[in-house]
Backbone bond lengths (Angstrom), bond angles and torsions (degrees), N, CA, C in turn:
res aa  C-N    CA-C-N  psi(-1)  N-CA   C-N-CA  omega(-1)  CA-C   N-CA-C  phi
1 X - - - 1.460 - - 1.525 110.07 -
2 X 1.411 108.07 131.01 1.577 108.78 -174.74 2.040 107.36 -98.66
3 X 1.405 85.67 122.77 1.590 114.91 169.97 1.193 123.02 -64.40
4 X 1.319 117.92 -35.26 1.605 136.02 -179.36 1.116 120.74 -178.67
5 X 1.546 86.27 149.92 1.916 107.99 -141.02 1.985 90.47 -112.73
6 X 1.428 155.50 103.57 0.699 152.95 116.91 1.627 133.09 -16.47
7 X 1.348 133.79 106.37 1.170 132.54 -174.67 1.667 114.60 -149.32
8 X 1.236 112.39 116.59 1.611 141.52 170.20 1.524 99.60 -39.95
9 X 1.468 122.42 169.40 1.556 122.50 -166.38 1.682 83.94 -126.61
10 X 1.235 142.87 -74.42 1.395 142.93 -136.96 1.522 85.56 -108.00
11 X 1.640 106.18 137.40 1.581 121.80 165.59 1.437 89.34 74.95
12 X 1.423 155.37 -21.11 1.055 136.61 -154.63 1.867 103.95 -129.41
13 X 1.228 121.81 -65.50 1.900 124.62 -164.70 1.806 73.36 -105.23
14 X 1.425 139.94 -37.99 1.615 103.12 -163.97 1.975 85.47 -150.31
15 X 1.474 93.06 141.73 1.714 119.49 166.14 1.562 88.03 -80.57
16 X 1.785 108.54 143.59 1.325 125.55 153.04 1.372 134.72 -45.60
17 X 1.290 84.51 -47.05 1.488 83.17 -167.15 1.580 94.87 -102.36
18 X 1.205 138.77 15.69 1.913 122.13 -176.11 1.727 93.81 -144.85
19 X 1.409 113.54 -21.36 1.729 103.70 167.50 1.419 102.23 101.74
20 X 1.568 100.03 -162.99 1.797 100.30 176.28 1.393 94.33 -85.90
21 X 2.006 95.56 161.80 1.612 88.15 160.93 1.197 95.50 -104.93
22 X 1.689 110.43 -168.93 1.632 129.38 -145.91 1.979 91.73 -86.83
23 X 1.672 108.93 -27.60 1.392 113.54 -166.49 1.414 113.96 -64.20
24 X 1.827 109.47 -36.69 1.160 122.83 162.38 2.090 116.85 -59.56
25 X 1.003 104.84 -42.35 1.418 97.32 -179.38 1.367 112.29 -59.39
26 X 1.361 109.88 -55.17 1.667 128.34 178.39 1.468 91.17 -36.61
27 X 1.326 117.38 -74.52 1.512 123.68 -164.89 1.291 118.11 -39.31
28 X 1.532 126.81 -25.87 1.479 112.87 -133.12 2.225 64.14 -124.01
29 X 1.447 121.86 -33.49 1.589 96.07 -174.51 1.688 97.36 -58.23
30 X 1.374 113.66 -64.39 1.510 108.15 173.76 1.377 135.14 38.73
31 X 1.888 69.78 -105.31 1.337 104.58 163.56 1.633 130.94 -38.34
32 X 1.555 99.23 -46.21 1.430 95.29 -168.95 1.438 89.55 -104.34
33 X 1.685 136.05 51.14 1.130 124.79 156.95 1.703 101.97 -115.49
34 X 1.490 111.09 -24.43 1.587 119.61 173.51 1.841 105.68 -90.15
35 X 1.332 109.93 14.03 1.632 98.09 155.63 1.435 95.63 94.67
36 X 1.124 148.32 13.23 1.321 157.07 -159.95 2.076 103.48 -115.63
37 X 1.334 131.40 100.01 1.010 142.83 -173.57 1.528 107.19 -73.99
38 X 1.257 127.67 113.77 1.631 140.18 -170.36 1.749 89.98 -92.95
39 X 1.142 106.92 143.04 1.394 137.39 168.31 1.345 136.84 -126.04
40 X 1.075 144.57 114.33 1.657 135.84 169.19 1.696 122.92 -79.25
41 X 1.289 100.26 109.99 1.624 95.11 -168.26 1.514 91.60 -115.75
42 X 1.444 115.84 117.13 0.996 142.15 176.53 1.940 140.01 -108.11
43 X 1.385 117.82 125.01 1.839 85.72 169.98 1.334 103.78 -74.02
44 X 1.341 133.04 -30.32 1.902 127.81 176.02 1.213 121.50 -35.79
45 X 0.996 122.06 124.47 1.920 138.67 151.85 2.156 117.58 -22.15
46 X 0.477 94.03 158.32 1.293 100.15 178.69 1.651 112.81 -71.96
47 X 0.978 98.67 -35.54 1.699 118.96 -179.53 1.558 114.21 -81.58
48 X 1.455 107.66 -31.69 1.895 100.15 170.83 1.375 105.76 -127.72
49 X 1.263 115.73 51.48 1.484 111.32 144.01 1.606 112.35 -101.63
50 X 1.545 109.78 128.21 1.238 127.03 -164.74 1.484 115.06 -52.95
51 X 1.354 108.81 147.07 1.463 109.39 -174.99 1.766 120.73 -66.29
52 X 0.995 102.86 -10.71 1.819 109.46 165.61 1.557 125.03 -52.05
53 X 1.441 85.47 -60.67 1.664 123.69 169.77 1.618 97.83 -34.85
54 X 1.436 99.64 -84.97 1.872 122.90 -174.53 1.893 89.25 -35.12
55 X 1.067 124.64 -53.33 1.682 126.39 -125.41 1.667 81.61 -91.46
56 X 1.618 127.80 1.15 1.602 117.84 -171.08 1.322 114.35 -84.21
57 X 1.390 103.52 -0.85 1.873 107.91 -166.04 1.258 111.58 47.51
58 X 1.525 121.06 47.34 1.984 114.97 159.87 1.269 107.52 -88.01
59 X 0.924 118.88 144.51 1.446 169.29 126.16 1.924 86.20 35.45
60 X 0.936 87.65 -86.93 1.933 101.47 -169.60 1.509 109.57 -156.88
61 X 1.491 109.80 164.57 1.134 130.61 167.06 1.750 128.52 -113.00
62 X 1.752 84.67 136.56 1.726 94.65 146.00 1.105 127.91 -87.25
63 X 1.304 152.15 102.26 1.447 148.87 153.65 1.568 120.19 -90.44
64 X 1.328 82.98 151.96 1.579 102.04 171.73 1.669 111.12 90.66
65 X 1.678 121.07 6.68 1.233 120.28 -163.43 1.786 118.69 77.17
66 X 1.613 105.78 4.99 1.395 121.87 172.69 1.521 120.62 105.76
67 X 1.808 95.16 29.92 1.964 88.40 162.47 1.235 105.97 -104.94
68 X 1.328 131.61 -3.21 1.426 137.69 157.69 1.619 145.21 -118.26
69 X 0.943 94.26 86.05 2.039 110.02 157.59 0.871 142.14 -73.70
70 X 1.609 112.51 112.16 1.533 112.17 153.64 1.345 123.14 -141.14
71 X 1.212 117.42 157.66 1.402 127.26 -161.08 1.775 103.60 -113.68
72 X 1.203 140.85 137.53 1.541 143.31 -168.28 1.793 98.51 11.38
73 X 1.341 135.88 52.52 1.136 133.09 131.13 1.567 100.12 103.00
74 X 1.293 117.03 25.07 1.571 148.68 158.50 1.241 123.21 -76.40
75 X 1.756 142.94 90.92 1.310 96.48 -174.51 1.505 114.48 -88.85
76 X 1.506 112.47 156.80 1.819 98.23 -167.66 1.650 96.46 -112.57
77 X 1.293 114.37 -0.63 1.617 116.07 177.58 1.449 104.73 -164.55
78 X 1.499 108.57 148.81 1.621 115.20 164.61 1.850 97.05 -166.66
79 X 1.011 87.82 144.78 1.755 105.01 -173.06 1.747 101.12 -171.84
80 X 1.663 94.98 116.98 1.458 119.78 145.02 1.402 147.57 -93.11
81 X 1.300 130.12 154.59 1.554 112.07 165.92 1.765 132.32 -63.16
82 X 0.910 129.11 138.72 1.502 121.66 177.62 1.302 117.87 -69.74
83 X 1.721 90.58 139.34 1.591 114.05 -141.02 1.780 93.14 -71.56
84 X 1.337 112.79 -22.47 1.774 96.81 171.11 1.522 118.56 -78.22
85 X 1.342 120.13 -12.96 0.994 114.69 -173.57 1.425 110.47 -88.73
86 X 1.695 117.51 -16.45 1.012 122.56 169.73 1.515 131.52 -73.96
87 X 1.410 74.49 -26.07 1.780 98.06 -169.73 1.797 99.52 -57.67
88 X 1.315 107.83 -48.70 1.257 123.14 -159.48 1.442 105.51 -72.13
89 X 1.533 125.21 -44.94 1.290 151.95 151.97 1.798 97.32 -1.44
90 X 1.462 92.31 -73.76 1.395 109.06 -164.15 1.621 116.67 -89.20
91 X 1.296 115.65 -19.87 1.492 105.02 140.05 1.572 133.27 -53.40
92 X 1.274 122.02 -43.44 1.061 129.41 171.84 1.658 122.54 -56.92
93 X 1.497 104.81 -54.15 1.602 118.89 162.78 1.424 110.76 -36.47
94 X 1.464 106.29 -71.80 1.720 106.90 -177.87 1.474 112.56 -63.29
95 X 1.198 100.65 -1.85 1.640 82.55 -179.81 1.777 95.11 -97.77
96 X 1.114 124.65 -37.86 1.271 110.72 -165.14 1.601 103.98 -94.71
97 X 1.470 108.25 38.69 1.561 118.44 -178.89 1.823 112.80 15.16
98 X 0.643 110.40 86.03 1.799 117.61 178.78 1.692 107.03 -136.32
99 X 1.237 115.50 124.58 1.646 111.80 173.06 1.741 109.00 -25.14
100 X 1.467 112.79 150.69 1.606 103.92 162.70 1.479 85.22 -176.91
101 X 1.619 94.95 162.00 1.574 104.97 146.47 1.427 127.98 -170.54
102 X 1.278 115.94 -175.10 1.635 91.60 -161.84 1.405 100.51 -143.28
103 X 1.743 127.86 165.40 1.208 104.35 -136.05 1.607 89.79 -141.65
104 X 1.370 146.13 108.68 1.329 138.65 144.75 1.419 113.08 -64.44
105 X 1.611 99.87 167.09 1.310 123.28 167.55 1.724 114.49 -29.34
106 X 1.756 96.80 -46.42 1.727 104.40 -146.81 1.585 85.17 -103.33
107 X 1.510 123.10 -24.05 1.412 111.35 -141.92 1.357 122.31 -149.57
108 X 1.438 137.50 111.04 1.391 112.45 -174.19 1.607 119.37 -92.32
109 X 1.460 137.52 141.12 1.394 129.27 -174.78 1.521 101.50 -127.22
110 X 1.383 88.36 116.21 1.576 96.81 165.06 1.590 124.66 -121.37
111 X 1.196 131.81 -170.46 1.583 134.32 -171.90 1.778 98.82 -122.33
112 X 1.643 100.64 166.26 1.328 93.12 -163.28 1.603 125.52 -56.53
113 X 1.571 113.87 -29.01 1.293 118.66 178.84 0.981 115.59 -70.82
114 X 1.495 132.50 -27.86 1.462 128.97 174.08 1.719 116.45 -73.50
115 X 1.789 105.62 -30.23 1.518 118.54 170.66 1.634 97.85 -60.45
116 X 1.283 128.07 -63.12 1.733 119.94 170.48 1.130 126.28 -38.41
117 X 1.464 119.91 -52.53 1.586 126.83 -176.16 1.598 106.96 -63.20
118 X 1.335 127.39 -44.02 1.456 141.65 160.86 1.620 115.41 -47.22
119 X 0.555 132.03 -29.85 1.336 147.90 165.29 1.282 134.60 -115.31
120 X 0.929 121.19 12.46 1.550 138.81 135.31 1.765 123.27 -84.25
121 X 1.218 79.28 -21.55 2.033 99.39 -172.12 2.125 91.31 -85.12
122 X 1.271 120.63 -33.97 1.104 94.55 -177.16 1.460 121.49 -109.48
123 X 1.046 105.15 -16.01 1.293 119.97 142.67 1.986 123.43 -25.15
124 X 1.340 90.01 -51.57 1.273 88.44 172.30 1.605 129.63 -97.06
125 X 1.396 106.14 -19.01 1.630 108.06 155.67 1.860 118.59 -46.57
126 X 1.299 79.89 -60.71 1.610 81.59 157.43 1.267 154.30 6.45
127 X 1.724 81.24 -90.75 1.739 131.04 167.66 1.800 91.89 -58.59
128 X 1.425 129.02 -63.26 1.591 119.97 -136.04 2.358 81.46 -98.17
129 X 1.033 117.08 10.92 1.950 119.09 171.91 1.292 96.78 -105.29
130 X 1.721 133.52 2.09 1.285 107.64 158.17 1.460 107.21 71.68
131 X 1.756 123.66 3.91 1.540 121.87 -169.49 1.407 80.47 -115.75
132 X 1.531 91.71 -160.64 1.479 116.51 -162.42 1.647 84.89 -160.37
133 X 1.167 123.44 -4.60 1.406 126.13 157.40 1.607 127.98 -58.47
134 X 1.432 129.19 125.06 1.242 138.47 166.45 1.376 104.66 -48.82
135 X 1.592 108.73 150.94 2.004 110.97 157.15 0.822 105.46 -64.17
136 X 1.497 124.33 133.82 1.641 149.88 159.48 1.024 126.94 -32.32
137 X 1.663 137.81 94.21 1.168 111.38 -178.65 1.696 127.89 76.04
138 X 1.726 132.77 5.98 0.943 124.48 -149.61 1.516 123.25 -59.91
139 X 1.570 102.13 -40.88 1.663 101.03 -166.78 0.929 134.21 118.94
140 X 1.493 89.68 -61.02 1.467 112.33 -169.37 1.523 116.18 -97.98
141 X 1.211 113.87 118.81 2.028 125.89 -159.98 1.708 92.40 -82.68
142 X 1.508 125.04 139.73 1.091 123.29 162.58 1.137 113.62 -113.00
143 X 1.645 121.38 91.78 1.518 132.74 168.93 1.364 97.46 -122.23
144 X 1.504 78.90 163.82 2.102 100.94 158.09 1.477 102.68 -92.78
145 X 1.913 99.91 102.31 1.449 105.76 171.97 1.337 107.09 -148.97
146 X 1.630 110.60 39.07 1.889 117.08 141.49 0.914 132.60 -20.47
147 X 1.477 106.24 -39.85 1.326 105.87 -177.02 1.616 126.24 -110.48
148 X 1.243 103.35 35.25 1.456 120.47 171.73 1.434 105.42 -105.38
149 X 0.873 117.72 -12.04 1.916 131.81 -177.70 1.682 109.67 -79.66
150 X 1.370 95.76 84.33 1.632 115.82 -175.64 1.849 116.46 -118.22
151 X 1.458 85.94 66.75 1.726 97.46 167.02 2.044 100.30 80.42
152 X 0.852 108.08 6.16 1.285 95.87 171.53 1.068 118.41 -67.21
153 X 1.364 139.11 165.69 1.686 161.93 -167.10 1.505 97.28 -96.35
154 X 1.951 105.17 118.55 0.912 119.99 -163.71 1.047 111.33 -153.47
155 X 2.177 115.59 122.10 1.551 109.87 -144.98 2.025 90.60 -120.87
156 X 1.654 117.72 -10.20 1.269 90.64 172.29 1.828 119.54 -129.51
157 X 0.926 136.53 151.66 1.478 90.57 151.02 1.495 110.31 -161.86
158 X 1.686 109.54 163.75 1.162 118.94 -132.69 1.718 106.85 -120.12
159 X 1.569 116.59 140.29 1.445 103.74 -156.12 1.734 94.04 -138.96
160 X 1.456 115.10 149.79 1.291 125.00 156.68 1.024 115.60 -110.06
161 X 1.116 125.08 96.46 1.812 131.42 -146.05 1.317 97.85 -130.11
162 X 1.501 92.60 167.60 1.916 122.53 167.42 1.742 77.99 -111.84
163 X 2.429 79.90 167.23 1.512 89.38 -175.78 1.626 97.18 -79.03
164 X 1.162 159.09 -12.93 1.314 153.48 172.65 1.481 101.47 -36.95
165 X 1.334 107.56 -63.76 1.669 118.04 -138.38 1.656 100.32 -95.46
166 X 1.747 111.20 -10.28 1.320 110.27 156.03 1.393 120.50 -70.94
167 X 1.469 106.02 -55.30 1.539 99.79 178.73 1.151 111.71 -58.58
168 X 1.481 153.65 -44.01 1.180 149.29 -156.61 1.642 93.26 -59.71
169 X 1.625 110.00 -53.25 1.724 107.78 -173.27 1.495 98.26 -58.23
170 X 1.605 107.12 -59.22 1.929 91.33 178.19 2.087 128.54 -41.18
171 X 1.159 92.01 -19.98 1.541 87.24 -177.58 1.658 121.78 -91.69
172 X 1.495 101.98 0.00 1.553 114.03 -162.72 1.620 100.67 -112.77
173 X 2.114 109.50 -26.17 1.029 93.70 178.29 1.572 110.69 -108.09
174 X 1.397 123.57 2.54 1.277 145.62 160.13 1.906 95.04 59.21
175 X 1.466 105.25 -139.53 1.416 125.27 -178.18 1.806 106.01 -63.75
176 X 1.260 116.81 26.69 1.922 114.56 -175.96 1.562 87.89 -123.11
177 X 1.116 120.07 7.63 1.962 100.72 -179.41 1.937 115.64 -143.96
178 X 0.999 109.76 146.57 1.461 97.79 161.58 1.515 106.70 -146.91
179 X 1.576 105.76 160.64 1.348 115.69 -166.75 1.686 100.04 -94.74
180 X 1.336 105.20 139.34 1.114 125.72 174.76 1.540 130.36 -113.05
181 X 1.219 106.40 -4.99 1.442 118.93 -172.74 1.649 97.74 -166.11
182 X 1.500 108.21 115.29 1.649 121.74 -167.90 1.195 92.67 -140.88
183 X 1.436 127.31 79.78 1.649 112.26 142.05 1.336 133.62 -81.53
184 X 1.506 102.58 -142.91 1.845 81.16 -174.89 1.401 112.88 -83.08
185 X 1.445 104.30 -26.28 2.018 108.80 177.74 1.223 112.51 -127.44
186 X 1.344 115.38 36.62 1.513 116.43 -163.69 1.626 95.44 -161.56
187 X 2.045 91.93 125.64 1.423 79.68 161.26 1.945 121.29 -146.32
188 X 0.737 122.78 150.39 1.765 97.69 179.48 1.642 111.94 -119.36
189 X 1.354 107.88 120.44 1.678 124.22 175.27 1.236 117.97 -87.88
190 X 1.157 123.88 127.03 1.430 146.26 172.10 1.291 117.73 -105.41
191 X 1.704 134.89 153.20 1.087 124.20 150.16 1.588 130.71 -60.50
192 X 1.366 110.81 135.27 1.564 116.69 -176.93 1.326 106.70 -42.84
193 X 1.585 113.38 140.45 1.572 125.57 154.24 1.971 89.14 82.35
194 X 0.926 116.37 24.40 1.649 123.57 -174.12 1.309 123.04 -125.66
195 X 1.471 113.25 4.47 1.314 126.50 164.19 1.756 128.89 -68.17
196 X 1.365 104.05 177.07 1.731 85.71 -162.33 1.003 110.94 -88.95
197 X 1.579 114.34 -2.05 1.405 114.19 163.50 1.568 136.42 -61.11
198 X 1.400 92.44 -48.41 1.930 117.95 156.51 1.361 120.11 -42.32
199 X 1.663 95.98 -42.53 1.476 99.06 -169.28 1.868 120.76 -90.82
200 X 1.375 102.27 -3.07 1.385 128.19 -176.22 1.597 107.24 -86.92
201 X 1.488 116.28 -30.18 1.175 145.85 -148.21 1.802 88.10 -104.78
202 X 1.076 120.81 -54.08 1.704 126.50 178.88 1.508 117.80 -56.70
203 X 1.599 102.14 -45.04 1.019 112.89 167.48 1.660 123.89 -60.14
204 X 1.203 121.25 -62.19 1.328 132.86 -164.50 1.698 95.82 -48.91
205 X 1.540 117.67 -35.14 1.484 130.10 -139.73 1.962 81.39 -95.46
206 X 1.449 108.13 -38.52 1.740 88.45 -179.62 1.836 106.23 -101.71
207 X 0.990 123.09 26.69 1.491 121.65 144.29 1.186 125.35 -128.39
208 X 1.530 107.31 34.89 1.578 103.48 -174.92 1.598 136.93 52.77
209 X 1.067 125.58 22.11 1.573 148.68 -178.61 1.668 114.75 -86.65
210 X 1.529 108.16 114.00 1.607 89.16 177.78 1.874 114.43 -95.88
211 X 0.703 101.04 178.58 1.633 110.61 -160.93 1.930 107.01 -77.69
212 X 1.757 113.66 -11.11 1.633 116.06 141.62 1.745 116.91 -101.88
213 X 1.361 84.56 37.83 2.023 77.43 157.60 1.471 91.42 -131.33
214 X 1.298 132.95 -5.46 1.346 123.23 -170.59 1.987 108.11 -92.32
215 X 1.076 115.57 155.79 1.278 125.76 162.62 1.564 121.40 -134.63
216 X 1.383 137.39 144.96 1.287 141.59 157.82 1.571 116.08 -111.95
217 X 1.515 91.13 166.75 1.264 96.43 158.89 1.704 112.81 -155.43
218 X 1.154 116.75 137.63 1.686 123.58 -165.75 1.616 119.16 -136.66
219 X 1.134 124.31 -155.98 1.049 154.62 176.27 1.477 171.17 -48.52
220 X 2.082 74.36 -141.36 1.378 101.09 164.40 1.319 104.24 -128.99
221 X 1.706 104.38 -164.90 1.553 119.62 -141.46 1.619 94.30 -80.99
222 X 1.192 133.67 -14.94 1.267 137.03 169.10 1.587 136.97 -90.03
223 X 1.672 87.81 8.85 1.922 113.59 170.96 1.446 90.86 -91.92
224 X 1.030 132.27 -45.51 1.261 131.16 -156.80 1.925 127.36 -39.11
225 X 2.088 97.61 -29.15 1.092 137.75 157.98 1.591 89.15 -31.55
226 X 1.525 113.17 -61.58 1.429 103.15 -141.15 1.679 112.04 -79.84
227 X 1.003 113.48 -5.14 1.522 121.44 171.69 1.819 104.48 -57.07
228 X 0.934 153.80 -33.48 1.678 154.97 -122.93 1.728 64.20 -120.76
229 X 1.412 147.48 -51.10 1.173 119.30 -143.74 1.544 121.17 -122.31
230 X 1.796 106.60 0.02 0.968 126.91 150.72 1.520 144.29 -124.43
231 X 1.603 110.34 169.20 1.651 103.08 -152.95 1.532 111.03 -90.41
232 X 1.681 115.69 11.26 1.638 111.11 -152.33 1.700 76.37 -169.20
233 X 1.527 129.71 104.72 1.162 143.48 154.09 1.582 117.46 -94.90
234 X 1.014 132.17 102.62 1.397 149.93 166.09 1.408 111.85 -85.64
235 X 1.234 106.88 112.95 1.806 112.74 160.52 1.606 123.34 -119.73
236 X 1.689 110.47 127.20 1.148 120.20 -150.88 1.578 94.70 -57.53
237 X 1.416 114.08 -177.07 1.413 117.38 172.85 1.477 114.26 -80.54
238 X 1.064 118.03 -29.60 1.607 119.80 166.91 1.622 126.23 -67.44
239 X 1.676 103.06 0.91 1.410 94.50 -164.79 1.356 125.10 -90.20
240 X 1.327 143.21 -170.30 1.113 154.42 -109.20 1.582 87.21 -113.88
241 X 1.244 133.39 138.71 1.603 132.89 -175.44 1.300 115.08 -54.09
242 X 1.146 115.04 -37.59 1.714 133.78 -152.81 1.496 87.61 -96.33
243 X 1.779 130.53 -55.24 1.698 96.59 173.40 0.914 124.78 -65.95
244 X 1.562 147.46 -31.86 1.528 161.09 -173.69 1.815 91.66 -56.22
245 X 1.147 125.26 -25.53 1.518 120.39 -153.46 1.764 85.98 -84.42
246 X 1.211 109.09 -43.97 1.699 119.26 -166.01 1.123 118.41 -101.66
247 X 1.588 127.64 -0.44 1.417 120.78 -177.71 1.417 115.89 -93.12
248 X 1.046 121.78 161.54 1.618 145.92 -171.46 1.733 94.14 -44.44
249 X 1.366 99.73 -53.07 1.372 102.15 -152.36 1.833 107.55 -164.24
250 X 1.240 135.40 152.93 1.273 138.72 175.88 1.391 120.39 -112.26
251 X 1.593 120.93 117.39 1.407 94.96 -170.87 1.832 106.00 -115.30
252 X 1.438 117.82 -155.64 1.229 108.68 178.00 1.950 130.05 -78.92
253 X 1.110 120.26 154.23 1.738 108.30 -164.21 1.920 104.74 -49.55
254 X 1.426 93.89 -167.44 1.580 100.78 -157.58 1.738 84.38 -78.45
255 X 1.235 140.69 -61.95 1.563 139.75 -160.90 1.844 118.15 -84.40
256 X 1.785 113.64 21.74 1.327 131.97 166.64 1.474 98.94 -123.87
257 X 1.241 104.72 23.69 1.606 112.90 173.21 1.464 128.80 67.38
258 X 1.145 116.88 -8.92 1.744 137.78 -175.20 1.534 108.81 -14.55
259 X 1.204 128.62 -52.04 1.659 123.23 179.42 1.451 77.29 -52.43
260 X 1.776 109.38 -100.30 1.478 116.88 -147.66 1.508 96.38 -23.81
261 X 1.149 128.00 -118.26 1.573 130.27 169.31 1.596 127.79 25.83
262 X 1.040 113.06 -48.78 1.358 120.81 168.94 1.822 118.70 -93.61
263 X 0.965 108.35 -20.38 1.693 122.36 165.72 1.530 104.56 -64.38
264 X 1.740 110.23 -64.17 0.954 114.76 -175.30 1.733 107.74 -49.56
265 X 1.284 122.03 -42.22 1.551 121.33 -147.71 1.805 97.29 -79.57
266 X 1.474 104.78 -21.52 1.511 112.98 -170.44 1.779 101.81 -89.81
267 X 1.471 111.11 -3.84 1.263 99.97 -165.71 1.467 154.28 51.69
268 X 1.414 87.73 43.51 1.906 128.41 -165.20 1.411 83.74 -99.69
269 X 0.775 127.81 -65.89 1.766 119.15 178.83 1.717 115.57 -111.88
């Protein structure tokens, strides 16, 4: 019998541009009517996860890709990078002008090329939903506002890089970071041991949960974490090649109902 149900926010419990569906809501009261604790495990900040999300009454959150936990409004973990090391981070970035940006709790700051690349990126979700509809609720502001980033606490951050200007960040942030998302021009850094796997793993350990009562469901290439800490990995049908290769199982996309559907088939609800 599963104790807790793990579930990703984007590509996975809600589409951008059309939201959650109703099968997912159904699913997730369910759950927490047979004793089963719902969670949001997220790479998003606490501050831009969409108000839908907030308005579901689950259980608790992962944020930040897993430097932040809390459980019914507890926090049970939070850890950032140090603010000189960041500081320096982002001297270096602007100096070697390359898209980037970096991400607090409350706020994301990026530079103008990363404000373009961001908005070109949804732009084309857009384009491939056949709408003419905006993302729902996003959050997240796309300006050039780098330079509003004054020592705040800052747990990810995100680069369109050459391999030069990665390693240079790898050598400055040494044994304090690991990459979680490495494509070919894109990458996103986290603090070490801060993944959502770790952070899935913290959790289970302060509510007593073992790692076959837990289930997820995800993604992308940065769910993948969550396999090491659970007993039932689900990857949506849209997801990322590399989780589909390793997950438990594949179920149907987020708006053919795939949670509900696959809950149902596992007999979680």
């Amino acid at each position: 019998m599963y104790k807790l149900l793990i579930l990703d926010i984007d590509g996975t419990l809600r589409d951008e541009i059309r939201g959650i569906p109703t099968s997912a809501i159904k699913a997730i009261h369910m759950c927490q009517k047979n004793n089963c604790s719902v969670v949001i495990c997220t790479g998003r900040s606490i501050g831009t996860i969409q108000d839908d999300v907030l308005h579901l009454e689950v259980d608790g959150f992962i944020a930040g890709g897993g430097n932040y936990i809390d459980y019914h409004h507890k926090i049970l973990f939070h850890q950032t990078f140090d603010h000189d090391l960041i500081n320096y981070v982002v001297e270096v970035l602007k100096r070697k002008d390359v898209p980037f940006s970096i991400e607090s709790q409350e706020k994301v700051f990026m530079n103008q090329k990363a404000k373009e690349i961001f908005e070109t990126m949804n732009l084309l979700k857009i384009k491939q939903s056949h709408t003419n509809k905006q993302c729902i609720n996003n959050k997240i502001v796309y300006k050039n506002n780098i330079d509003q980033y004054t020592n705040q606490d800052i747990h990810k951050i995100c680069i369109w890089k050459s391999k030069e200007v990665l390693n240079e960040i790898k050598d400055i942030l040494q044994d304090k970071m690991q990459i979680v998302q490495n494509d070919e021009d894109y990458c996103e850094i986290i603090q070490k041991d801060c993944d959502k796997g770790r952070a899935i793993k913290r959790m289970q350990e302060s509510l007593h949960i073992r790692k076959d009562e837990t289930i997820c469901f995800g993604d992308g290439q940065n769910d993948i974490a969550m396999l090491e800490a659970t007993d039932v990995m689900i990857a949506m049908k849209n997801s990322h090649y590399m989780l589909k290769s390793v997950a438990s199982s594949v179920c149907e996309d987020i708006f053919d109902n795939g949670i509900y559907k696959e809950l149902k088939r596992r007999s979680v609800i």
